[in-house]
C-alpha positions, 0 to 999 in steps of 0.5 A, a space after each residue: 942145681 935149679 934149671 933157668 927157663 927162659 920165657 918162651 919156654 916157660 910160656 910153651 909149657 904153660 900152653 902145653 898143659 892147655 892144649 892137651 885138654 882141648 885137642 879132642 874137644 868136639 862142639 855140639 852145636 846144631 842149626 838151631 844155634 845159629 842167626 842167618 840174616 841176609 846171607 850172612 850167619 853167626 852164632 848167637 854167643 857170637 859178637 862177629 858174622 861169617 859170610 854166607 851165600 853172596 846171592 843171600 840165599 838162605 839154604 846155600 847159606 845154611 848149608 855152609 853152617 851145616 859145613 861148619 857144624 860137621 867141622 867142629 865135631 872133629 878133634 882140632 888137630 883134624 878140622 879144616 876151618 879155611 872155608 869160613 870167612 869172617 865178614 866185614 862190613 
């Protein structure tokens, strides 16, 4: 008998497969990656700003991208990215 999977099955185990390959992927990144413009910080592959220091201090800003960098060197199941903000202008 052929087993009948609805979509939201189907679908959890087609992302299964994915997220077993990406959750001990670490990122490599390093200071040099990254744009910090008027306290504000991206990545340069990156179509989007974070926010950095609000006084726009350049070593507090960098010092939260050294945060970030830190972060992502952990497995996904371990980082803690609520610190990082998404700025909006």
């Amino acid at each position: 008998m052929r087993k009948v999977y609805d979509q939201e099955q189907k679908r959890i185990q087609e992302m299964q497969k994915l997220y077993v390959s990406h959750k001990n992927k670490k990122f490599n990144y390093k200071i040099e990656d990254f744009d910090i413009i008027g306290g504000n910080w991206q990545h340069k592959d990156w179509k989007v700003w974070m926010k950095g220091d609000p006084n726009r201090d350049y070593s507090k800003t960098k010092s939260i991208v050294l945060k970030y960098i830190d972060e992502c060197k952990k497995p996904y199941g371990q980082r803690d990215l609520s610190q990082f903000h998404l700025c909006s202008y």
